[in-house]
TORLUMFI-373355 format. One record per residue (C-alpha): residue in one letter; residue number from 1; x, y, z. Coordinates in Angstrom, 1 decimal. Example, Ala and Ser with C-alpha at 12.3 -4.5 7.8 and 13.67 -1.06 7.14 Angstrom:
BEGIN
NODE   r     k       c1       c2       c3
NODE   A     1     12.3     -4.5      7.8
NODE   S     2     13.7     -1.1      7.1
end
This chain:
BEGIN
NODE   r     k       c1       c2       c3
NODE   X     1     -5.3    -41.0     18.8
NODE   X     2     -8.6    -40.4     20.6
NODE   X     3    -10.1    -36.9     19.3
NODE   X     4    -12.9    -35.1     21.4
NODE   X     5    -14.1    -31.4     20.6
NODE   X     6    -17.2    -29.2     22.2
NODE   X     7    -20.4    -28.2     20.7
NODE   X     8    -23.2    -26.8     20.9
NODE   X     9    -26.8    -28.6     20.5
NODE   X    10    -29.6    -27.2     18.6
NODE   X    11    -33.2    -28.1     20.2
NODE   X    12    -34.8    -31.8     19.2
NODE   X    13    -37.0    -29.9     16.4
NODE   X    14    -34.2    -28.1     14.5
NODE   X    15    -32.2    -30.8     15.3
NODE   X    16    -34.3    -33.3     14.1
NODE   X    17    -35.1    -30.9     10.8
NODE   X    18    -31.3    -31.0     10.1
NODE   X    19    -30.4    -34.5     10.3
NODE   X    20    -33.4    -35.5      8.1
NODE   X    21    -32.5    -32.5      5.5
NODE   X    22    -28.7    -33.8      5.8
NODE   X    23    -30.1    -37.7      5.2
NODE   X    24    -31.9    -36.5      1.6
NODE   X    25    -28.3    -37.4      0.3
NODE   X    26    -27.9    -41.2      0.2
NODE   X    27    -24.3    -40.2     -0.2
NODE   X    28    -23.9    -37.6      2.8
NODE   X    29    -22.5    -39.8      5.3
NODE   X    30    -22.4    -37.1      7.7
NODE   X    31    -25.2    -38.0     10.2
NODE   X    32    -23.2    -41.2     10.6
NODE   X    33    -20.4    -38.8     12.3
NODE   X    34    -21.8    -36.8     14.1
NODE   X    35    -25.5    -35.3     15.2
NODE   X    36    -26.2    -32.0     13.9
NODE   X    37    -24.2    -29.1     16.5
NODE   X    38    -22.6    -25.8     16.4
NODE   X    39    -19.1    -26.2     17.1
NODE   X    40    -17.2    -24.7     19.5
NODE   X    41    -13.7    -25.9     20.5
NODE   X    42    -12.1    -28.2     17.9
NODE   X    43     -9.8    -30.6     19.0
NODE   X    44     -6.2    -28.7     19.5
NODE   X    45     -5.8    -29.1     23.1
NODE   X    46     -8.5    -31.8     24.4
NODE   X    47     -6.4    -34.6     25.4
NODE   X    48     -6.6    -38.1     26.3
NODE   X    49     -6.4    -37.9     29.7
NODE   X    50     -9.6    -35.8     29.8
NODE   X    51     -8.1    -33.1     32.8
NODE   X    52     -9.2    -30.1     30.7
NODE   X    53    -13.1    -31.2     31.1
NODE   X    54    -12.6    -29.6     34.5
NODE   X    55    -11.3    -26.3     32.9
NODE   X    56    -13.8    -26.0     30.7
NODE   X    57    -16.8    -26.7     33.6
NODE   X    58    -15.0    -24.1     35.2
NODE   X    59    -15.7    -21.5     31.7
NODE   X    60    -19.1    -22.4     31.7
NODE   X    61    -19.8    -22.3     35.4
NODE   X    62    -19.0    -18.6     34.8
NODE   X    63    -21.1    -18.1     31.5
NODE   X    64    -24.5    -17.1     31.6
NODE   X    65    -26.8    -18.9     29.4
NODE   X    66    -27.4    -16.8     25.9
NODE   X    67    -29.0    -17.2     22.2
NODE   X    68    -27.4    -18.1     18.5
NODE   X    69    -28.8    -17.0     15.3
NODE   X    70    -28.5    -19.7     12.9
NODE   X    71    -27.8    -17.8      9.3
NODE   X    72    -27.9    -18.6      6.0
NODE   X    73    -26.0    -21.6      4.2
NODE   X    74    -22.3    -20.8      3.7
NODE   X    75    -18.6    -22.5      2.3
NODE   X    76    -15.3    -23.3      3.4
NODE   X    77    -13.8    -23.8      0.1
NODE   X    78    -15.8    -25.5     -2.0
NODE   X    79    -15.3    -28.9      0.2
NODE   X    80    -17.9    -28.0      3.1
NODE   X    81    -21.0    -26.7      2.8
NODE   X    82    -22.5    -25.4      6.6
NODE   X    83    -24.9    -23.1      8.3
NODE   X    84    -23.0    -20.0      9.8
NODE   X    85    -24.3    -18.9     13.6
NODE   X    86    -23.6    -15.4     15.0
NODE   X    87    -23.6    -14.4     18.8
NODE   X    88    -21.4    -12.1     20.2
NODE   X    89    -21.3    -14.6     23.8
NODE   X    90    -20.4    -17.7     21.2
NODE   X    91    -16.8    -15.8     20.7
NODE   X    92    -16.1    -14.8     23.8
NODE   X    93    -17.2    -18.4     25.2
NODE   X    94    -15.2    -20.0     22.3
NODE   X    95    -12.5    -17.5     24.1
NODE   X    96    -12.6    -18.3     27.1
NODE   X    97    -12.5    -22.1     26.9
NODE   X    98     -9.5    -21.7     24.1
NODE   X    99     -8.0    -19.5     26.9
NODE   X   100     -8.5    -22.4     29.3
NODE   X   101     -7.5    -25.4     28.0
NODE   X   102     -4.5    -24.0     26.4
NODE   X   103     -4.0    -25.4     23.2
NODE   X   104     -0.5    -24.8     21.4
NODE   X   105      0.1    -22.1     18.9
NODE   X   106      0.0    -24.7     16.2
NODE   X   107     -3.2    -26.1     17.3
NODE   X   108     -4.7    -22.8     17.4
NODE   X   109     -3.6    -22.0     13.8
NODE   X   110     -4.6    -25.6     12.6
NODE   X   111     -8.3    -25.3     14.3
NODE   X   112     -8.6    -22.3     13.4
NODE   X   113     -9.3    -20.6     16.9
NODE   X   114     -9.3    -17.4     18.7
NODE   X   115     -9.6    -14.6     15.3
NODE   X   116    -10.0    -17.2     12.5
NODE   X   117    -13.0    -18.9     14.7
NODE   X   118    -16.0    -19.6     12.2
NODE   X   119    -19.0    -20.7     14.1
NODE   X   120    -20.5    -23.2     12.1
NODE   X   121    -22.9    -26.2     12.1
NODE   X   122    -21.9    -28.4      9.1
NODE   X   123    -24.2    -29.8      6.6
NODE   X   124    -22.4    -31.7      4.2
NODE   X   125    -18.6    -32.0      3.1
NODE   X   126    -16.6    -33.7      0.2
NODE   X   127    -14.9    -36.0      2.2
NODE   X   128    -17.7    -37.6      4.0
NODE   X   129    -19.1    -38.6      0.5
NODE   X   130    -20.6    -35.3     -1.6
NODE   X   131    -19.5    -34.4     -4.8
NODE   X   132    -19.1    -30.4     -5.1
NODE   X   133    -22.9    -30.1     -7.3
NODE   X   134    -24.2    -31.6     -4.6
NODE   X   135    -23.1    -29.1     -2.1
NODE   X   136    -24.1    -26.8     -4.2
NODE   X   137    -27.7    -27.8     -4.8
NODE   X   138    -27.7    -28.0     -0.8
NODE   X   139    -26.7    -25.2     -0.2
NODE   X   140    -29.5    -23.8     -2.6
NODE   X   141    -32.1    -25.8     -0.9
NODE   X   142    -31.6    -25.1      2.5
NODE   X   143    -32.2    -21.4      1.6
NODE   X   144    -35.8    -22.4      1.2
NODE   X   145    -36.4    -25.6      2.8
NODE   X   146    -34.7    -24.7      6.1
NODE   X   147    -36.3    -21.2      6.6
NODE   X   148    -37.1    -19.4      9.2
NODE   X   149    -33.6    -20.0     10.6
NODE   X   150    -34.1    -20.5     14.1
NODE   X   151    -32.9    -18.4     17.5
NODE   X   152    -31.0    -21.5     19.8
NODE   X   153    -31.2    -21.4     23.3
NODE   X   154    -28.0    -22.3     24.8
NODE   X   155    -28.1    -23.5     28.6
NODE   X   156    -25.3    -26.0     28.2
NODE   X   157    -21.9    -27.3     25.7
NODE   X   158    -22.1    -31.1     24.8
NODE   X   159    -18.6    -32.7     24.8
NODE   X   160    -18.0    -35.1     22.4
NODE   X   161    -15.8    -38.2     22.1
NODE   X   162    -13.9    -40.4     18.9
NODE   X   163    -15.1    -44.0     19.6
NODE   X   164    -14.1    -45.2     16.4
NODE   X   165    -12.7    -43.2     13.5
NODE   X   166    -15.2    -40.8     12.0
NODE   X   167    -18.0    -41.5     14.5
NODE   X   168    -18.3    -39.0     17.6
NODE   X   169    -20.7    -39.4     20.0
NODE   X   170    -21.5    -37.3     23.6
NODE   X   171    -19.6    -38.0     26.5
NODE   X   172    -20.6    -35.1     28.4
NODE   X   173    -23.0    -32.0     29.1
NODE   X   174    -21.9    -29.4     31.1
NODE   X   175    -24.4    -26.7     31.7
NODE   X   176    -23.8    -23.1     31.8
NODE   X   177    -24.8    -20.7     34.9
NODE   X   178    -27.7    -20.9     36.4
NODE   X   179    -29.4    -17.1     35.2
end
């Protein structure tokens, strides 16, 4: 089944400096996913027939544009390695478009929505080809490497669509309120 979720794009420089941190490890197949984001609303509730993308202009038409403080290198598990970002506007956008679209119970639990939402912009995971001491010498690297972590701007949320398995690519921009 088609799978689409929301993000949130760092600027070309930071975004540039992540994919060609991320492409150091001929085995880290993640920049052939996916370009470096934030994300925002996983998949629970984005369906097929696309009529939540009006739901969610809706969210943003009503957000004002804010900033996200991209923190040090963190784990979920010891399968995914990922930069955390704090904001208090990220949750209650995340909120408020969870709100909106509507997503089951289950699909909230399974995405890990609402309370258990982890802002997060992933560098590297198992599963897309990194053994575990890889993540981990990542992880240490990006504490030097990938300093100062930066401020991001956020004026818009990037929508993006499953063309093929594994490989996501923008269908969408939708910009938040004009300030």
């Amino acid at each position: 089944m088609m799978q689409y979720f929301i993000g949130i794009v760092p600027a070309e420089n930071f975004k540039k400096k992540v994919t060609d941190f991320r492409g150091k490890w001929k085995n880290n197949l993640i920049n052939e996913v996916v370009e470096p984001h934030i994300t925002l609303k996983a998949q629970g509730g984005l369906t097929p027939d696309e009529k939540w993308i009006s739901k969610v202009k809706r969210v943003c038409g009503e957000t004002r544009p804010f900033h996200i403080k991209i923190e040090k290198p963190m784990f979920f598990g010891e399968e995914i390695l990922f930069f955390s970002a704090s904001s208090e506007q990220l949750y209650t956008l995340h909120k408020d478009i969870v709100h909106a679209v509507e997503p089951s119970k289950e699909q909230i639990e399974r995405y890990f929505k609402l309370e258990n939402f982890v802002p997060h912009m992933t560098l590297g995971k198992t599963t897309l080809g990194l053994p575990k001491r890889d993540l981990k010498d990542m992880a240490t690297l990006a504490q030097t490497e990938m300093q100062p972590y930066p401020t991001l701007n956020v004026t818009f949320v990037r929508v993006y669509k499953e063309i093929e398995p594994n490989h996501y690519v923008k269908l969408e921009d939708i910009p938040l309120a004009e300030k």
